[in-house]
Backbone bond lengths (Angstrom), bond angles and torsions (degrees), N, CA, C in turn:
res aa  C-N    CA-C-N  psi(-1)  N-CA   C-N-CA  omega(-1)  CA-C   N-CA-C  phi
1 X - - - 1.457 - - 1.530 108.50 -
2 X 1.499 115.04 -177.65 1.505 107.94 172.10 1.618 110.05 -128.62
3 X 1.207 100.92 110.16 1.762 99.81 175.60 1.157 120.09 -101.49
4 X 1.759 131.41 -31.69 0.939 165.25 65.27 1.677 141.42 59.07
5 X 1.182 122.41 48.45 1.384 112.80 -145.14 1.762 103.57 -133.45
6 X 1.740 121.02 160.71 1.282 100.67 -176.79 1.863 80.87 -148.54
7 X 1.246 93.56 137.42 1.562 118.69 159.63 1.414 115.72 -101.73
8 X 1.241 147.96 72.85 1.410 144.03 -162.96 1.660 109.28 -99.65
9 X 1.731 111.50 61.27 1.095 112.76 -163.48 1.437 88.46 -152.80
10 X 1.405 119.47 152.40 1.607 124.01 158.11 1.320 101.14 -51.91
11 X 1.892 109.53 171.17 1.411 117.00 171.16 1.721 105.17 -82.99
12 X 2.007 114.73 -0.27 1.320 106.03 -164.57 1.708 73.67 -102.18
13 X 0.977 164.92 -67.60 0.770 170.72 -156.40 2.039 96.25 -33.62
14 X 1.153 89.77 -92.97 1.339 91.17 167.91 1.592 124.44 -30.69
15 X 0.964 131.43 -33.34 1.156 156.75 139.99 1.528 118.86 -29.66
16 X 0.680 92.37 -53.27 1.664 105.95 -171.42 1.657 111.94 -82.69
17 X 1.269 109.86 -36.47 1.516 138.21 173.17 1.236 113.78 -56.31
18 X 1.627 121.20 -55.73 1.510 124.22 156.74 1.260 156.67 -66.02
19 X 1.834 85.71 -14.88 1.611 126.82 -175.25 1.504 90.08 64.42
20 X 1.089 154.47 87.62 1.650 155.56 -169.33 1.351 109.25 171.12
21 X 1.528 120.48 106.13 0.956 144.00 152.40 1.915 106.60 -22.31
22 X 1.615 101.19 158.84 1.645 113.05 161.44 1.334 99.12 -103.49
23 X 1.143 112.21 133.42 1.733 130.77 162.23 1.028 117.60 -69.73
24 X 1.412 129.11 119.57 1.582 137.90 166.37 1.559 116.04 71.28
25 X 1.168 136.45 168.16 1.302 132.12 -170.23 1.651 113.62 -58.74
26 X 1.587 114.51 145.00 1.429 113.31 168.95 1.962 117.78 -51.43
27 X 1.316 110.64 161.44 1.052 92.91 152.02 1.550 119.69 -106.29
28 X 1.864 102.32 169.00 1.470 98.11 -156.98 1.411 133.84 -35.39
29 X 1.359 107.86 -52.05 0.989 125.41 -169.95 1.667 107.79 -70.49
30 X 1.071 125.21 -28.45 1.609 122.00 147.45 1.465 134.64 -52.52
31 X 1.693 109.98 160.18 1.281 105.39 171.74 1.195 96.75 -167.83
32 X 1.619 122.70 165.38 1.578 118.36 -148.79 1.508 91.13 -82.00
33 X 1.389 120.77 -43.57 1.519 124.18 165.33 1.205 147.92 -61.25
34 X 1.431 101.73 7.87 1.321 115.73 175.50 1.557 110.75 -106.58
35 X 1.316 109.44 158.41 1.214 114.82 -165.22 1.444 109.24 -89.64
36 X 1.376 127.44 139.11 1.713 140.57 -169.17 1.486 92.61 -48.17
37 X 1.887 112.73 -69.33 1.058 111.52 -169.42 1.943 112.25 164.26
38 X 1.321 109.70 128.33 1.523 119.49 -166.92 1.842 95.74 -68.76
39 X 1.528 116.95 -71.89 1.406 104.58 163.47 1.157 110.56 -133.21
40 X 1.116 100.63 134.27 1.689 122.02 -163.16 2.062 99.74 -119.45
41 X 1.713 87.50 118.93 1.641 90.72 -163.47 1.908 104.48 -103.88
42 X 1.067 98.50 118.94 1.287 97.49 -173.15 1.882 128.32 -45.27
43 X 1.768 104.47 -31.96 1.168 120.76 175.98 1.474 90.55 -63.14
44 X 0.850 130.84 72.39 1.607 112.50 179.44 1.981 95.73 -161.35
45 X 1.322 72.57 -11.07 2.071 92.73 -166.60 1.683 110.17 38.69
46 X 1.945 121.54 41.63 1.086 98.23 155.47 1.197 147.68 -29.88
47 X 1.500 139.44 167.82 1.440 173.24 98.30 1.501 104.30 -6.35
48 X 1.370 135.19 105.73 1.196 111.29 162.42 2.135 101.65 -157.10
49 X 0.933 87.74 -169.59 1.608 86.21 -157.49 1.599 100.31 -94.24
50 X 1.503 107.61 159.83 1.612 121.71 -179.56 0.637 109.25 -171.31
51 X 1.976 123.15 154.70 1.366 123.04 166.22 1.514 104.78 -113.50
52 X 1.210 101.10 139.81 1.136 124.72 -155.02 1.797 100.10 -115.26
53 X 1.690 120.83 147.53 1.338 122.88 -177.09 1.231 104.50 -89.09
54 X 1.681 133.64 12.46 1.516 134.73 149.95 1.290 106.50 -62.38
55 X 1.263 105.12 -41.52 1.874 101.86 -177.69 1.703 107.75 -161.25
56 X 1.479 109.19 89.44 0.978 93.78 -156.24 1.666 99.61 -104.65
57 X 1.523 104.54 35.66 1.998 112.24 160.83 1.320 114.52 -92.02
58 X 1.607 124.33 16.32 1.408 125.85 -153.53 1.338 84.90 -155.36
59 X 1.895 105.97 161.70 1.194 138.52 131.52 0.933 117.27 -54.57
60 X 1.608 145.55 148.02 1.429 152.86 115.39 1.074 118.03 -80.16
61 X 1.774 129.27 -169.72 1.553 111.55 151.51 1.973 82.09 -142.10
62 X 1.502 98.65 157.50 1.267 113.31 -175.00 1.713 112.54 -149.44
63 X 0.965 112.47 164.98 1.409 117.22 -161.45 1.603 103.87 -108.50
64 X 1.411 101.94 135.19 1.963 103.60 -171.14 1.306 90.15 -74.36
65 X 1.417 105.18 144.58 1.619 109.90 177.62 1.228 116.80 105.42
66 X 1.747 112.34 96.77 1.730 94.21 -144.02 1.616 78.49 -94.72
67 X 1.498 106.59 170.92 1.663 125.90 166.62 1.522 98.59 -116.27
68 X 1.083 119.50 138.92 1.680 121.42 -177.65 1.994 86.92 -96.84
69 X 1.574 102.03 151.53 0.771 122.81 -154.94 1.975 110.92 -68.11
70 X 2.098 105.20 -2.51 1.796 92.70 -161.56 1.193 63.52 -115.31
71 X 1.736 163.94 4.32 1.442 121.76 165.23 1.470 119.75 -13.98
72 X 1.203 117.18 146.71 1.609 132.03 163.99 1.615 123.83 -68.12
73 X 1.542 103.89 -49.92 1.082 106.12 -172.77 1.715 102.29 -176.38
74 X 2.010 116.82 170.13 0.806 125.23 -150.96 1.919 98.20 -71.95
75 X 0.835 124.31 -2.60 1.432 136.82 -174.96 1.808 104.25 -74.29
76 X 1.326 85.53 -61.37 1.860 97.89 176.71 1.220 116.61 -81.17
77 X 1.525 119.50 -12.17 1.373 114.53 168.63 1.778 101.17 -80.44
78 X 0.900 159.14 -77.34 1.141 168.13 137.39 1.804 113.34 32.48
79 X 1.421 84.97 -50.01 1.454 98.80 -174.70 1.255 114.26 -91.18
80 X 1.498 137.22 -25.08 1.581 140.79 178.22 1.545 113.77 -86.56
81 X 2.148 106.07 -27.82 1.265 96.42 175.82 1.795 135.48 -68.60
82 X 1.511 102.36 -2.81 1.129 136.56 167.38 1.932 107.26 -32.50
83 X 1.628 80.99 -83.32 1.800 118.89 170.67 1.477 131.84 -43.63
84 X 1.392 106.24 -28.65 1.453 134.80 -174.35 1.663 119.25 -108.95
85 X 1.224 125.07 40.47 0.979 135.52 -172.30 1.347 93.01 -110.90
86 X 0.960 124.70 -18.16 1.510 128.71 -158.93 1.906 103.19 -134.27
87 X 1.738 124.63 151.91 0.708 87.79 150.26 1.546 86.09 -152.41
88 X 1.742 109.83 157.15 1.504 111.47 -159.01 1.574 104.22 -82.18
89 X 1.387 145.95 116.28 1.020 124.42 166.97 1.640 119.17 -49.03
90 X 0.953 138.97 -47.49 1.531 128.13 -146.39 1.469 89.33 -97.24
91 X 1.409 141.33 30.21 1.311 150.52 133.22 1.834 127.31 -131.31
92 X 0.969 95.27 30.45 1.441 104.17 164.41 1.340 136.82 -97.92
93 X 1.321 103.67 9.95 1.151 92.18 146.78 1.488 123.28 -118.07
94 X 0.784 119.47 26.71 1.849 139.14 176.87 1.668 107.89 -101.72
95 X 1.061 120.92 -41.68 1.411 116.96 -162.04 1.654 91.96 -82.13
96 X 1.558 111.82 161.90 1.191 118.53 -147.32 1.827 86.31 -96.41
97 X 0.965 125.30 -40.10 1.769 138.89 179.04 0.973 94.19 -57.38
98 X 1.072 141.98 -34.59 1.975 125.24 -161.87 1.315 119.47 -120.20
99 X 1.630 125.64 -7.92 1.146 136.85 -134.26 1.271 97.93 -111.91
100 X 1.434 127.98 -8.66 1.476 130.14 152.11 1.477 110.87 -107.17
101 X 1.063 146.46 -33.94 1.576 154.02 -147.73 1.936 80.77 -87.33
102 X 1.454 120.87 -53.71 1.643 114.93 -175.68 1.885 113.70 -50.73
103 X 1.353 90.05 -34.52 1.708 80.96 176.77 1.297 127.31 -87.86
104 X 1.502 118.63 -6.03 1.837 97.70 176.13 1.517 96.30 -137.98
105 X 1.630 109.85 -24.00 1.492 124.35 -163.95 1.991 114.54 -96.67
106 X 1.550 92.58 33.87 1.361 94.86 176.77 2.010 106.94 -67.77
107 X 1.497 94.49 155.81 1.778 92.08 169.83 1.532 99.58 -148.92
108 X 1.543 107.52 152.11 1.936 112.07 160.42 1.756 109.17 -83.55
109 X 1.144 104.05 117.42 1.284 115.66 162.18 1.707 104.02 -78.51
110 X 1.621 124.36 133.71 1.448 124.91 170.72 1.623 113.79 -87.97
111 X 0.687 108.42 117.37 2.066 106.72 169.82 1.528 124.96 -130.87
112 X 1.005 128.79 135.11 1.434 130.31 -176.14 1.815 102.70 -91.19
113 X 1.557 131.83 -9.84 0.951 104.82 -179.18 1.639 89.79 178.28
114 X 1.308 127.67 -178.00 1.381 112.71 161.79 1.807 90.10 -159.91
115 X 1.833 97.18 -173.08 1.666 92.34 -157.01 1.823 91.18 -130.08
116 X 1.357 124.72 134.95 1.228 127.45 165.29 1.596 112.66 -135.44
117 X 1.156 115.46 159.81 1.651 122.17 170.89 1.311 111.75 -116.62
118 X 1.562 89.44 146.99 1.670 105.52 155.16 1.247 132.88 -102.03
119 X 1.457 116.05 134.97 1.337 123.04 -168.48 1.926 103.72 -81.50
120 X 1.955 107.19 114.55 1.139 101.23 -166.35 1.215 94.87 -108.08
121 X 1.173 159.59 -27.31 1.639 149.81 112.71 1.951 99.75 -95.68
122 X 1.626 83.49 -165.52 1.350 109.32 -174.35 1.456 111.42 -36.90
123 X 1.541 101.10 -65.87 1.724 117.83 -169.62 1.568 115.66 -98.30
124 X 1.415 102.16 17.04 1.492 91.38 174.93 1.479 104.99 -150.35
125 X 1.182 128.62 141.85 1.510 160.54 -139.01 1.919 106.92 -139.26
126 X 1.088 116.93 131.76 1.428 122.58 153.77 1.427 121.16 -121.70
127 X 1.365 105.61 133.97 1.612 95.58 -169.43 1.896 113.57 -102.13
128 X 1.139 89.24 135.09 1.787 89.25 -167.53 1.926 97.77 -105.08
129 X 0.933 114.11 141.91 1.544 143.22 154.04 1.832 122.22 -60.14
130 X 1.086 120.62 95.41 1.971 105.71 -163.95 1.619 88.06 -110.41
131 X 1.357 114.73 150.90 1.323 114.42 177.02 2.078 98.93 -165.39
132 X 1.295 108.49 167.06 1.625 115.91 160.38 1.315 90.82 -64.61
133 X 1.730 101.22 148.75 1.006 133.54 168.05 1.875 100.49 -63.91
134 X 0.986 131.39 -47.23 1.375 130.97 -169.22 1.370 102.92 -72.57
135 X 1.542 125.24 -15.15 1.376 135.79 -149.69 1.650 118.57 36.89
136 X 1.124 113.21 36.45 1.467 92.62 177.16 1.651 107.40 -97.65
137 X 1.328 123.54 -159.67 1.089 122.11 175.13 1.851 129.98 -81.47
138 X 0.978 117.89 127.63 1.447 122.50 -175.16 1.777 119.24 -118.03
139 X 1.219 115.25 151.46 1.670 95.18 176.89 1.534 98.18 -114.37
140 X 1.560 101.44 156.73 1.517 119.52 170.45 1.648 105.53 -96.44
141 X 1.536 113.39 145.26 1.689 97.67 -179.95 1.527 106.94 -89.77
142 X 1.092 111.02 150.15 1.129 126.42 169.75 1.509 132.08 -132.10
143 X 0.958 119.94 -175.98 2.456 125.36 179.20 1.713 75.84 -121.99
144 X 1.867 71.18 163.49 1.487 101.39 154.58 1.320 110.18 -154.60
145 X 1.345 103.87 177.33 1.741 113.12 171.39 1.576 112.03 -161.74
146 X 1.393 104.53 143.68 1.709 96.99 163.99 1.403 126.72 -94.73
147 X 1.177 159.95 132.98 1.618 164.49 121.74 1.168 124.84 -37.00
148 X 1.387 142.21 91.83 1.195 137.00 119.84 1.424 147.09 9.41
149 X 1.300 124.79 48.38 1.283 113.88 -156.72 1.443 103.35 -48.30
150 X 1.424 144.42 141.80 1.781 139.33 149.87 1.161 112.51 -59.49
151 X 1.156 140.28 -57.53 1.349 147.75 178.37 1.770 115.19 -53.26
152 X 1.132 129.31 -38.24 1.550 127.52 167.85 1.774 114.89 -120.81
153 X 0.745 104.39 -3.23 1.877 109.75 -170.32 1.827 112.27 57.24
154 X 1.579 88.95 31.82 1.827 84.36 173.70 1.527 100.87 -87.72
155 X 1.399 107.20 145.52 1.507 124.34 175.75 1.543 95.97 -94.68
156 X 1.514 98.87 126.58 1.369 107.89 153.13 1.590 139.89 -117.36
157 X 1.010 134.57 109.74 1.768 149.49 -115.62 1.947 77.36 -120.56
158 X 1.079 113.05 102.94 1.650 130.76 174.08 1.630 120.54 -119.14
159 X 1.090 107.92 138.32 1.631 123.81 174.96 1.678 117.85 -111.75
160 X 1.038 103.36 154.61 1.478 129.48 -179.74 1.807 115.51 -124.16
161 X 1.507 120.89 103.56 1.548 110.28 170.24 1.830 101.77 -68.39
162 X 1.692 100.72 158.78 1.515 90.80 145.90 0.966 121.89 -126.74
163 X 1.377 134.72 174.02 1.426 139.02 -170.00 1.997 109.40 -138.21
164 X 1.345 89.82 166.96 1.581 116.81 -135.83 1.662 96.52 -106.79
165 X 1.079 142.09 -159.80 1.396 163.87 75.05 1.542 110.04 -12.30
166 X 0.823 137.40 158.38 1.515 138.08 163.82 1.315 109.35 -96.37
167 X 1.463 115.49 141.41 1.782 112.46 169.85 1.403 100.06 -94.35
168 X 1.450 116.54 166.80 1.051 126.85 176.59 1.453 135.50 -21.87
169 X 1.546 110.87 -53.62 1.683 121.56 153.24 1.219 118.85 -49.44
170 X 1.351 119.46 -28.16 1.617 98.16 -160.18 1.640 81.10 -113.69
171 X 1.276 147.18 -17.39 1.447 129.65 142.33 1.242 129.72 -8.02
172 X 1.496 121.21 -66.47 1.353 143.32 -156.18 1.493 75.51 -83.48
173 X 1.749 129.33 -77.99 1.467 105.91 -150.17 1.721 111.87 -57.99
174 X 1.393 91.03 -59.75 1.838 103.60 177.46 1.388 112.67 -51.89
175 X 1.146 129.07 66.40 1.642 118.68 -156.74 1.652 94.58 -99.96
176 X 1.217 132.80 6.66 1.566 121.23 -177.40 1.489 90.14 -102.30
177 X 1.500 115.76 -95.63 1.776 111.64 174.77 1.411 126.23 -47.93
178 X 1.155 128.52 -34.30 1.403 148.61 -173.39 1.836 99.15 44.44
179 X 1.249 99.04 78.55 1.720 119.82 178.57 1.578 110.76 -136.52
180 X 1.417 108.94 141.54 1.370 111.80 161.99 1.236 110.82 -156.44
181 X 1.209 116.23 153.39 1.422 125.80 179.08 1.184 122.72 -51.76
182 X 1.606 135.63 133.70 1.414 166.58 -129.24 1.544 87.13 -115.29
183 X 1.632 106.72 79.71 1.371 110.75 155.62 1.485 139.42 -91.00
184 X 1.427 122.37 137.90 1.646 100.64 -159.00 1.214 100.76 -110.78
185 X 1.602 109.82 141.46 1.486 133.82 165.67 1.509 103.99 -40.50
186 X 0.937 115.94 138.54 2.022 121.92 -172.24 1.754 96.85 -42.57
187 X 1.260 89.86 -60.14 1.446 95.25 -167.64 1.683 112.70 -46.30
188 X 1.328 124.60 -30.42 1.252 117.92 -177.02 1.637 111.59 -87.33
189 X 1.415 111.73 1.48 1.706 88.43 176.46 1.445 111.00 -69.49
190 X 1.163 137.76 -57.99 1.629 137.91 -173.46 1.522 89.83 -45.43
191 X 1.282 136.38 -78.35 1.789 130.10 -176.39 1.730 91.72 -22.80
192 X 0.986 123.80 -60.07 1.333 125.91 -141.98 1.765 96.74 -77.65
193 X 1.187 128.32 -36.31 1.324 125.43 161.28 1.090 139.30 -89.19
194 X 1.784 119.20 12.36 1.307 139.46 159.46 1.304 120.73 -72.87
195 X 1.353 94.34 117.16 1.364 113.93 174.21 1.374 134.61 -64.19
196 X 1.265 117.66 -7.51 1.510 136.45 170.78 1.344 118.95 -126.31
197 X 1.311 97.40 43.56 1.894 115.85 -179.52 1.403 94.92 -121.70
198 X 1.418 140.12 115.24 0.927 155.75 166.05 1.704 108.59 -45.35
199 X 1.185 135.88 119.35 1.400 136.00 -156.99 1.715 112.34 -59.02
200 X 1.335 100.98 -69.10 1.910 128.53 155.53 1.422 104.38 -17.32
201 X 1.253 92.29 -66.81 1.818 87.23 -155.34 1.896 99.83 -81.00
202 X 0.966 127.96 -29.14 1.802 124.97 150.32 1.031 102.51 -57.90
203 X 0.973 171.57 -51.53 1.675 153.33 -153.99 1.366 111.25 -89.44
204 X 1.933 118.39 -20.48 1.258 124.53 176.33 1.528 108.58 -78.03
205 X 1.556 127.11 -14.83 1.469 122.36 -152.08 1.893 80.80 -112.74
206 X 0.826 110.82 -2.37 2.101 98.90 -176.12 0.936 85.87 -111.60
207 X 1.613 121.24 134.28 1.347 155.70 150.99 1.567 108.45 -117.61
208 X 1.537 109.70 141.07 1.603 131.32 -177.26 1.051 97.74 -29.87
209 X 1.525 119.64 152.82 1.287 125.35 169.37 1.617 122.20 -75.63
210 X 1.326 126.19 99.28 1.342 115.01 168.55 1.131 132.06 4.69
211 X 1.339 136.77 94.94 1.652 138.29 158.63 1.818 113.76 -4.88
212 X 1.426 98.70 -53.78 1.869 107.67 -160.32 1.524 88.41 -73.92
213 X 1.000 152.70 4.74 1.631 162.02 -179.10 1.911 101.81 -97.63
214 X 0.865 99.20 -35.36 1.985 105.90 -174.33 1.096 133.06 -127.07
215 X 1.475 114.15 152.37 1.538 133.42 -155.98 0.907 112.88 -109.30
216 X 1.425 130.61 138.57 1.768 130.99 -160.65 1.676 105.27 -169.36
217 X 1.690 110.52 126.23 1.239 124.85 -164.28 1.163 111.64 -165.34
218 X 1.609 108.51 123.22 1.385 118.33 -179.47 1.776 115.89 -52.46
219 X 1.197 116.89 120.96 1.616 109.30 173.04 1.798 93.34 -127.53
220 X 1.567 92.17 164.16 1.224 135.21 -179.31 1.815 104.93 -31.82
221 X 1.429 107.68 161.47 1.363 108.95 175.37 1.483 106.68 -98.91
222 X 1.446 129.01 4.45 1.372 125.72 167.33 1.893 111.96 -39.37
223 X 0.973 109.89 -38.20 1.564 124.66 156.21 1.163 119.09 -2.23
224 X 1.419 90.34 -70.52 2.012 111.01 -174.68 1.508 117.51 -79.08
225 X 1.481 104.87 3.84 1.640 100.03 -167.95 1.838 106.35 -105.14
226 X 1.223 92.16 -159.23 1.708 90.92 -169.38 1.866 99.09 -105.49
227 X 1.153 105.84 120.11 1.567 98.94 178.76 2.027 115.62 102.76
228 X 1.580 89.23 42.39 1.181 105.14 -162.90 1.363 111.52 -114.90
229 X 1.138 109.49 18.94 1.784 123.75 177.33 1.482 92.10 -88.59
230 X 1.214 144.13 57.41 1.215 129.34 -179.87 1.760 120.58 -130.87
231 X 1.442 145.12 176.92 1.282 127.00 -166.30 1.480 120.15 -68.44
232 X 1.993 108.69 -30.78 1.016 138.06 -163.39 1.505 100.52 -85.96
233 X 1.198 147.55 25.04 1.431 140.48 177.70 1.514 87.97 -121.51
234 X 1.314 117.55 10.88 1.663 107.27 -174.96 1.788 112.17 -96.88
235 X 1.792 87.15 -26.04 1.507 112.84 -150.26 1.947 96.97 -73.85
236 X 1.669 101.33 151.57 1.632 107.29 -172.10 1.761 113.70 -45.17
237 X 0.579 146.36 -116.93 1.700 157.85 -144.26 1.639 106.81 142.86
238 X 1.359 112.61 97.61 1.271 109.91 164.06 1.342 132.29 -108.10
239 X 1.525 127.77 89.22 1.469 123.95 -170.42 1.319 128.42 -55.36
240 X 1.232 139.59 158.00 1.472 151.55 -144.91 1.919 75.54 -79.43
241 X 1.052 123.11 -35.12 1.988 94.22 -170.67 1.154 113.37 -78.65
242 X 1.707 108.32 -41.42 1.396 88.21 161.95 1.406 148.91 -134.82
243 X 2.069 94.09 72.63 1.488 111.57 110.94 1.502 134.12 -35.73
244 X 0.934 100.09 -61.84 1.558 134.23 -143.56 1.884 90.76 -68.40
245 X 0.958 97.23 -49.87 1.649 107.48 179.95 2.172 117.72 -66.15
């Protein structure tokens, strides 16, 4: 799956990449010069930017972890955004969270790279780095939806990644689920935010992105620690052998 994700780019940067403006003021803690984020952990239900087929000449920003739009209340929102970090293509349109947001409420999520492990026995894990080979920026498709809280009338503006089959590369690393996120060939983001593209029959024409297209490298377990949004969680992993070599 992808929980896991890194934007290692300004928000102008990103910006600049789409030719698409940000909509409406940052929030505070943003700034056009600051960077999205080195690893950005989804359990965390960041803030982060998308274009969305409400308006897809603009930035928004939306929160990972979608809330489908009839939640009850902040109790059940809390608890489903858990679940919704993810969403499976080859059942999306069955599940009750995605099964409207896939037909009109598609969005491009931007990412420079994202982070998965391999299971090398039971108790031990290596964490790999996946990115374009060119490294520049690419989007994963994604839904969205907004929530209503009843109790305060705060709107909450939520996203959904989706995920893939694994190709061959991300097999070997992803070797328990063998899933990765549903990245689209340039050419398919506008398909992907057309509104008179039948959902089904777009989701039948994208297949995983080719292996010979992507970059993949064991890095460090700084990953797992606290304070790991930083440049150095990007950098290779070099083990004591090979030094030695």
């Amino acid at each position: 799956m992808c929980y896991h994700a890194s934007v290692a780019a300004t928000f102008e940067q990103v910006s600049q990449h789409y030719q698409k403006p940000f909509e409406g003021e940052f929030p505070s803690f943003f700034s056009p010069t600051s960077i999205v984020g080195y690893h950005i952990n989804g359990f965390n239900f960041p803030l982060l930017p998308i274009l969305s087929q409400a308006n897809s000449k603009a930035f928004s920003f939306a929160s990972w972890g979608l809330i489908p739009s009839w939640i009850k209340n902040l109790d059940e929102a809390d608890k489903i955004k858990v679940n919704t970090l993810n969403a499976k293509i080859e059942t999306i349109f069955e599940k009750p969270s995605f099964k409207i947001p896939i037909l009109s409420q598609r969005c491009l999520v931007p990412m420079t790279g994202f982070f998965e492990w391999q299971q090398l026995n039971p108790k031990v894990k290596q964490p790999y780095f996946i990115s374009l080979k060119d490294k520049n920026i690419f989007s994963v498709a994604g839904i969205t939806d907004s929530w209503v809280n009843p109790a305060d009338k705060t709107v909450y503006n939520t996203f959904s990644i989706l995920t893939t089959e694994a190709n061959p590369l991300m097999a070997t690393i992803h070797n328990t689920k063998k899933r990765m996120p549903l990245i689209l060939p340039k050419e398919a983001e506008v398909l992907w935010l057309n509104q008179t593209i039948d959902a089904s029959e777009l989701i039948n024409t994208i297949n995983p992105l080719a292996e010979e297209n992507m970059l993949a490298y064991k890095i460090s377990n700084l990953i797992g620690h606290k304070g790991s949004n930083v440049p150095q969680v990007l950098l290779p992993f070099v083990d004591a052998q090979t030094k030695l070599l």
